[in-house]
SEKE-156457 format. One record per residue: residue number from 1; residue in one letter; x, y, z of N, C-alpha, C, O in turn. Coordinates in steps of 0.2 Angstrom, whole numbers, plus 5000, padded with zeros to 4 digits. Example, Ala and Ser with C-alpha at 12.3 -4.5 7.8 and 13.67 -1.06 7.14 Angstrom:
BEGIN
FIRO   k r  nc1  nc2  nc3 cac1 cac2 cac3  cc1  cc2  cc3  oc1  oc2  oc3
FIRO   1 A 5066 4972 5039 5062 4978 5039 5066 4984 5039 5071 4983 5042
FIRO   2 S 5064 4989 5035 5068 4995 5036 5064 5000 5039 5067 5006 5040
END
This chain:
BEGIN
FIRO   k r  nc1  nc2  nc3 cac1 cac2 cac3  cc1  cc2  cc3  oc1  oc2  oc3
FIRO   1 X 4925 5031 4955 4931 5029 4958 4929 5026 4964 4925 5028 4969
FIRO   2 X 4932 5020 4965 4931 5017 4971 4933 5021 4977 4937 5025 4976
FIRO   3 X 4930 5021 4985 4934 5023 4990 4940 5020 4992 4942 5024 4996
FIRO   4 X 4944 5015 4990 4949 5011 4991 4954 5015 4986 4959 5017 4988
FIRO   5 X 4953 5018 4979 4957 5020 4975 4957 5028 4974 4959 5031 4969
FIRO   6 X 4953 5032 4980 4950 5039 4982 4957 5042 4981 4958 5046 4976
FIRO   7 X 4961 5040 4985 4968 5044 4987 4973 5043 4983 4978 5046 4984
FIRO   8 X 4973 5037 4977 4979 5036 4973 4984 5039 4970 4990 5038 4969
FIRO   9 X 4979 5045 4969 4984 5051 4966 4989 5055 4972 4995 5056 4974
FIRO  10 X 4984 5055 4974 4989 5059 4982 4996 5052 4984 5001 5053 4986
FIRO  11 X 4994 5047 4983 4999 5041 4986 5005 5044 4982 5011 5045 4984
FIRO  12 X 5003 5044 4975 5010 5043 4970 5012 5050 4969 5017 5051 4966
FIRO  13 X 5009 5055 4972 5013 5061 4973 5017 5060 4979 5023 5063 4979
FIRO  14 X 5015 5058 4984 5018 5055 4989 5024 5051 4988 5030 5053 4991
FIRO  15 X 5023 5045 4983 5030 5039 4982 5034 5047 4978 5038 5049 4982
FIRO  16 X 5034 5050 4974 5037 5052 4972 5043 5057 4975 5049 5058 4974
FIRO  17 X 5038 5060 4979 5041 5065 4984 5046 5060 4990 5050 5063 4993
FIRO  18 X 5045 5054 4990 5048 5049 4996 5056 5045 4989 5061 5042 4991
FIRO  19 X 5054 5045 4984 5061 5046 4978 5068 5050 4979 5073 5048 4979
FIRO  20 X 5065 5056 4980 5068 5061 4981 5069 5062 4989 5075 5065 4990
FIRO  21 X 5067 5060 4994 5073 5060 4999 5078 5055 4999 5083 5056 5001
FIRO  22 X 5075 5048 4997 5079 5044 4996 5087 5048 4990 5092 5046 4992
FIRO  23 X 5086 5051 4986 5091 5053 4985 5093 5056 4987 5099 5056 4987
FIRO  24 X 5089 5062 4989 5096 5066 4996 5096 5063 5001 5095 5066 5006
FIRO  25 X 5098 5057 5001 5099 5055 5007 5094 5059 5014 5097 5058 5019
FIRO  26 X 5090 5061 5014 5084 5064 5018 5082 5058 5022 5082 5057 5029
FIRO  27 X 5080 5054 5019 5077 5047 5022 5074 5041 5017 5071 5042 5011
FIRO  28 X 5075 5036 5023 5069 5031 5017 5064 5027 5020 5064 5023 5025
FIRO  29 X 5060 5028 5015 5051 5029 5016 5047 5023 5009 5048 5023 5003
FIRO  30 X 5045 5019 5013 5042 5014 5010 5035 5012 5011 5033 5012 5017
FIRO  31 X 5032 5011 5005 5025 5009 5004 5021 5003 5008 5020 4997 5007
FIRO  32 X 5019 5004 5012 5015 4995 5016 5009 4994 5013 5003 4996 5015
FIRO  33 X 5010 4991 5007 5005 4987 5006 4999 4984 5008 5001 4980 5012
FIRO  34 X 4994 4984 5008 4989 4980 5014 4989 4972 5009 4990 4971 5003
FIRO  35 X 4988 4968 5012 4987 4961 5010 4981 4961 5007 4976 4964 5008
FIRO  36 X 4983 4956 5003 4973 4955 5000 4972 4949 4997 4976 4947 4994
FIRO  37 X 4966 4947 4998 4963 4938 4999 4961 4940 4992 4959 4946 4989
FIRO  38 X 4961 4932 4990 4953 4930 4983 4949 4926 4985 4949 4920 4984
FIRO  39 X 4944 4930 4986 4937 4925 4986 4932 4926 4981 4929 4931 4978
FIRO  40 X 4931 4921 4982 4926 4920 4976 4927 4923 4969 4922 4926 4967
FIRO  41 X 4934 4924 4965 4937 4927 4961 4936 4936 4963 4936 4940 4959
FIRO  42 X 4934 4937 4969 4935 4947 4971 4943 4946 4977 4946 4942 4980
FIRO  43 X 4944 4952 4974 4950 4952 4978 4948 4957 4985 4943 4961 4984
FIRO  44 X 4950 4957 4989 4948 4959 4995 4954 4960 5000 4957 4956 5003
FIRO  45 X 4955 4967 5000 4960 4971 5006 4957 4969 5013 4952 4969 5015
FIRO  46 X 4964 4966 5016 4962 4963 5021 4968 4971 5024 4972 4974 5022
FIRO  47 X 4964 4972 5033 4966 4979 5039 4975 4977 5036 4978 4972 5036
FIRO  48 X 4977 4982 5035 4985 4983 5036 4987 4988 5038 4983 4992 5040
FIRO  49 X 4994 4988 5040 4995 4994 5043 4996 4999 5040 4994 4999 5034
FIRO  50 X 4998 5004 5043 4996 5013 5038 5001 5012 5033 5005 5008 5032
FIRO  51 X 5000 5017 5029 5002 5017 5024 5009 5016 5021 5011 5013 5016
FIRO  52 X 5012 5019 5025 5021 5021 5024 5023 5022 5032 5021 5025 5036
FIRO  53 X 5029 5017 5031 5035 5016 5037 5044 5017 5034 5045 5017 5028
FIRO  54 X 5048 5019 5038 5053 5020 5036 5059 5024 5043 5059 5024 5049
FIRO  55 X 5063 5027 5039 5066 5032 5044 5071 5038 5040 5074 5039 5035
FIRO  56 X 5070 5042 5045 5073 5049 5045 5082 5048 5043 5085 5043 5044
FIRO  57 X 5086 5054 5041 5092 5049 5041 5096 5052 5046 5102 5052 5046
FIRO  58 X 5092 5056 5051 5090 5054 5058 5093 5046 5063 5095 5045 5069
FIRO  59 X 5090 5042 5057 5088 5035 5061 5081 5036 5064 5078 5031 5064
FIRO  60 X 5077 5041 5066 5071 5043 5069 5067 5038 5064 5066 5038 5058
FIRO  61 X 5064 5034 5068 5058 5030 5063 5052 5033 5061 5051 5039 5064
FIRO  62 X 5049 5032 5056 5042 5035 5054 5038 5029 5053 5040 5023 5053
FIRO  63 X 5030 5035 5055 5025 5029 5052 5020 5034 5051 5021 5039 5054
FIRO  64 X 5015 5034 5045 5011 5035 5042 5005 5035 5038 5007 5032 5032
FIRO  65 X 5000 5036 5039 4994 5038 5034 4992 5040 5029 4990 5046 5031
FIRO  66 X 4991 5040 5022 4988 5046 5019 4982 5044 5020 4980 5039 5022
FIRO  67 X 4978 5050 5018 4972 5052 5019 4971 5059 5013 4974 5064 5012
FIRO  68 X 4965 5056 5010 4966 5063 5005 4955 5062 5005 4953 5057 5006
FIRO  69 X 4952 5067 5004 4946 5070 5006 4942 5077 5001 4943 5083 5000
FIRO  70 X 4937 5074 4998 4933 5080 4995 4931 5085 5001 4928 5083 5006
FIRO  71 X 4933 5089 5000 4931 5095 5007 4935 5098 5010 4941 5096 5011
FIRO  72 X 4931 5102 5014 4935 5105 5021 4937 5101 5027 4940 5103 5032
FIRO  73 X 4935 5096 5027 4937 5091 5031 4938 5085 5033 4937 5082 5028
FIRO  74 X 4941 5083 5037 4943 5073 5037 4939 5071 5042 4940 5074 5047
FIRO  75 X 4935 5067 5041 4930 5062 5044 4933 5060 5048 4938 5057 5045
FIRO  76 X 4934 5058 5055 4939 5053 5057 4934 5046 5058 4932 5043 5063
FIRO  77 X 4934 5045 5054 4927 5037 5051 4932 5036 5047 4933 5030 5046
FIRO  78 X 4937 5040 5042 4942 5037 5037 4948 5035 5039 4953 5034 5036
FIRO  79 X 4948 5034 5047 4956 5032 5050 4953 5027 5054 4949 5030 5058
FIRO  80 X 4954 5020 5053 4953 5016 5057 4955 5014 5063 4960 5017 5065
FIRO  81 X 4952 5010 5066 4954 5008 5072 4963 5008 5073 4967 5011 5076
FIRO  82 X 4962 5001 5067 4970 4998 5068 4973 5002 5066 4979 5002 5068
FIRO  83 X 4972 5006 5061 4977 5010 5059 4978 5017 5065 4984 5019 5064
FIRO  84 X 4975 5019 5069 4975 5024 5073 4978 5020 5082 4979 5024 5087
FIRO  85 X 4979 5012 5081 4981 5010 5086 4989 5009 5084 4994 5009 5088
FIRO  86 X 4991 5008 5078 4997 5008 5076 4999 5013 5078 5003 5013 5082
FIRO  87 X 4997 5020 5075 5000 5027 5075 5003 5027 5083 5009 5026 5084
FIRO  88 X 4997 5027 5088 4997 5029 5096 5001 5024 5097 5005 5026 5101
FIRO  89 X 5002 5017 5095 5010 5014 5098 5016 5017 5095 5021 5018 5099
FIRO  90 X 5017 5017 5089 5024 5022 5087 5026 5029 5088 5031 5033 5088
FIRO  91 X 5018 5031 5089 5023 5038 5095 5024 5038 5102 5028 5042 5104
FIRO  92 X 5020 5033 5106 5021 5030 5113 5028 5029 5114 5031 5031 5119
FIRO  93 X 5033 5026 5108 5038 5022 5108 5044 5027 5104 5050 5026 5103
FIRO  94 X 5040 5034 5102 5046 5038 5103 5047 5041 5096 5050 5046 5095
FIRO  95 X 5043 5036 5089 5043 5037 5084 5038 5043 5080 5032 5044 5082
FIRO  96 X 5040 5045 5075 5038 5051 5073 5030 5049 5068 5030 5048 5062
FIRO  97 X 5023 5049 5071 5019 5046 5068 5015 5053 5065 5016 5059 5066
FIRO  98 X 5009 5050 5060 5003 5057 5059 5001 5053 5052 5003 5047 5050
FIRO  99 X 4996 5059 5049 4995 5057 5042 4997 5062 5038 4998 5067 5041
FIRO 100 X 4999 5062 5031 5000 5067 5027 4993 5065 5022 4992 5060 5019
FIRO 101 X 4989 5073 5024 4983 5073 5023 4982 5077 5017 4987 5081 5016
FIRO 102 X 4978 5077 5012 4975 5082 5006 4970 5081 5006 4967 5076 5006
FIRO 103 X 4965 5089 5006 4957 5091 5005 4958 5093 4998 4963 5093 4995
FIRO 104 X 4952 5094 4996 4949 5097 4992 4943 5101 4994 4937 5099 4995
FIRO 105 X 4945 5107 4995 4939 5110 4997 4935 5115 4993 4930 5117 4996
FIRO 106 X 4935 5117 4988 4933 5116 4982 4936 5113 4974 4941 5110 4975
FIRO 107 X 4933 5113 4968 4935 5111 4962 4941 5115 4961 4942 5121 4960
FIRO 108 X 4945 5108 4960 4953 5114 4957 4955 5115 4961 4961 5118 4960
FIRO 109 X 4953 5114 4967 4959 5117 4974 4962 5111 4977 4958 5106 4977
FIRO 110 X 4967 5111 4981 4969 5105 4985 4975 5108 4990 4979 5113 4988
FIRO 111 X 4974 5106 4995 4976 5110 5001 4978 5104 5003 4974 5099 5003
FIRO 112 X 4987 5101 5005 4992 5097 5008 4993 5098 5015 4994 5104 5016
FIRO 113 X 4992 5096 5021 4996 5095 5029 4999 5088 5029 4998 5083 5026
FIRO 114 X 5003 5090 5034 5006 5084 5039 5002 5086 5044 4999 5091 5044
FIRO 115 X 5001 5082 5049 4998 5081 5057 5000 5077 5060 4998 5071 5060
FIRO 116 X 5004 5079 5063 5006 5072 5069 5002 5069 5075 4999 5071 5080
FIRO 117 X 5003 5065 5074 4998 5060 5080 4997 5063 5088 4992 5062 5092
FIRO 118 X 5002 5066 5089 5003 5070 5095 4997 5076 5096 4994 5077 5101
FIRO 119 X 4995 5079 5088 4991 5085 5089 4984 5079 5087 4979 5079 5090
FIRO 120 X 4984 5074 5082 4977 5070 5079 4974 5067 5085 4968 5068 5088
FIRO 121 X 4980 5061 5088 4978 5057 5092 4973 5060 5094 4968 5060 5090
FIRO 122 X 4973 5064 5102 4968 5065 5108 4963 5065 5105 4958 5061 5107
FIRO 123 X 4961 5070 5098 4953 5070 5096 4950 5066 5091 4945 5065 5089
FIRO 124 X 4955 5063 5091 4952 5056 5088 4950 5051 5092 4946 5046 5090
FIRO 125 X 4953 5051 5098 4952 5047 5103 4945 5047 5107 4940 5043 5109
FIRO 126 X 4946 5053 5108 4937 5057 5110 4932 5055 5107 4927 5052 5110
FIRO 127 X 4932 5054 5099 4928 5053 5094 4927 5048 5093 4923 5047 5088
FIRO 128 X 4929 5042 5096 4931 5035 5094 4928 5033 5104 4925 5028 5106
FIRO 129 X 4928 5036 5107 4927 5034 5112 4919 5038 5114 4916 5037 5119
FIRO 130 X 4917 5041 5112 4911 5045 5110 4909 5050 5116 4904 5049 5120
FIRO 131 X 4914 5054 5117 4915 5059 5123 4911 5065 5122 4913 5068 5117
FIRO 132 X 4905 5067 5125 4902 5072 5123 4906 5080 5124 4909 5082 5128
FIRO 133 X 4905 5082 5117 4906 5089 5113 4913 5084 5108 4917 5088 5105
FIRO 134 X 4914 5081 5108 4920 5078 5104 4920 5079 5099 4915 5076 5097
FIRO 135 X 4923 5082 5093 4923 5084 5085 4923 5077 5083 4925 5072 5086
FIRO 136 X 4918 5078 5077 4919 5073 5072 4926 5071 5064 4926 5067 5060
FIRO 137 X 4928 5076 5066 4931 5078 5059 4938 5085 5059 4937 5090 5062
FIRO 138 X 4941 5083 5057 4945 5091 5056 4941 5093 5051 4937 5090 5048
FIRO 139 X 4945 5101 5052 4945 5105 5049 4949 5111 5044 4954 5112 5047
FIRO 140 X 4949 5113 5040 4954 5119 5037 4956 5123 5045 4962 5125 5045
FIRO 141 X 4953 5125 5048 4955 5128 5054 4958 5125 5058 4964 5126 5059
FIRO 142 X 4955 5122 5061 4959 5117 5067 4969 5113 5063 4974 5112 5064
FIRO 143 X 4964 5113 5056 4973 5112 5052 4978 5119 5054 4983 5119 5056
FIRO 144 X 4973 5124 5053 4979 5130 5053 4984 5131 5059 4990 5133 5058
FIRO 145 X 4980 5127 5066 4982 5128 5072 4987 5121 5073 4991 5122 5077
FIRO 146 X 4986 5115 5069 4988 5110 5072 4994 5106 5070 4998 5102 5072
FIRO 147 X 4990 5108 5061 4994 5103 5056 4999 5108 5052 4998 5114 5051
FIRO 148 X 5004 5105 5050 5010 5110 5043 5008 5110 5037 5009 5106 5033
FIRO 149 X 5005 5116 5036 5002 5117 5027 5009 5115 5024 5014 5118 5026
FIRO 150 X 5007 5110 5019 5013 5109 5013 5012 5112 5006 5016 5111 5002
FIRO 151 X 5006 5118 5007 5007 5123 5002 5004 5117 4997 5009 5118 4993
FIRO 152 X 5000 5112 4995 4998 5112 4989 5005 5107 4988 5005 5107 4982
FIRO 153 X 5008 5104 4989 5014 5097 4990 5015 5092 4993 5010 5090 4996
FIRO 154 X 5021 5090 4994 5021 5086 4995 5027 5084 5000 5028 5078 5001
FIRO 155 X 5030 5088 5003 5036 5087 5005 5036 5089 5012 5039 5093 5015
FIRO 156 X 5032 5083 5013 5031 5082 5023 5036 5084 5028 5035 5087 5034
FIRO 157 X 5043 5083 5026 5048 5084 5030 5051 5091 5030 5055 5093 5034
FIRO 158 X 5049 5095 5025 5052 5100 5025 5052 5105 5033 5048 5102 5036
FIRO 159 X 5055 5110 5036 5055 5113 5041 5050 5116 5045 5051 5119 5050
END
């Protein structure tokens, strides 16, 4: 499997899960496709923005990432620049940013969070600005402390 097509199953459990709030009126949550060129007959994902935008029915804007990972950890090498400058402006400006993440941290297991940019941002930023002692990655721990187990789901919004 490609690393561009790593996460697709986590995506369509995700659109699935963003089905159902649009039906409960909960909110509506849409897909941001990234753009993509043909050259030389390869097609080529050109930087887009994170994955899903929408709003609460709140009116509260969303923006977000998936990110889904073999292990106990996320790399913060798999959250891009623009994608991690998009986040830190939508929560600057008030709106509800993060990723909704899935590990595998062993075969057959899969472990769901949300993270919001407020707890991600700062150590992502450390890490990206290469601050000594600065983590390279989450972890299942730092998740317990920071991020919302979704129990193995998918339903970011719940309480």
């Amino acid at each position: 499997m490609t690393r561009a097509n790593r996460g697709r199953s986590w995506e369509a459990q995700l659109d699935h899960q963003h089905r159902i709030y649009r039906q409960g009126r909960r909110a509506v949550i849409f897909r941001a496709h990234p753009a993509t060129k043909v050259v030389a007959g390869r097609a080529i994902r050109q930087k887009g923005p994170p994955d899903y935008f929408g709003a609460l029915s709140s009116g509260l804007g969303v923006l977000f990432d998936a990110k889904s990972h073999r292990g106990r950890r996320l790399p913060f090498g798999q959250l891009q620049l623009h994608q991690a400058r998009d986040l830190e402006a939508w929560h600057i400006h008030g709106g509800l940013a993060g990723i909704a993440l899935r590990l595998e941290p062993s075969k057959g297991e899969r472990r769901t969070y949300w993270v919001g940019w407020g707890a991600l941002g700062p150590p992502w930023w450390a890490w990206r600005e290469r601050h000594p002692g600065a983590r390279a990655s989450i972890d299942l721990e730092w998740l317990a402390d920071h991020g919302r187990d979704l129990d193995g789901g998918a339903d970011w919004l719940r309480p």
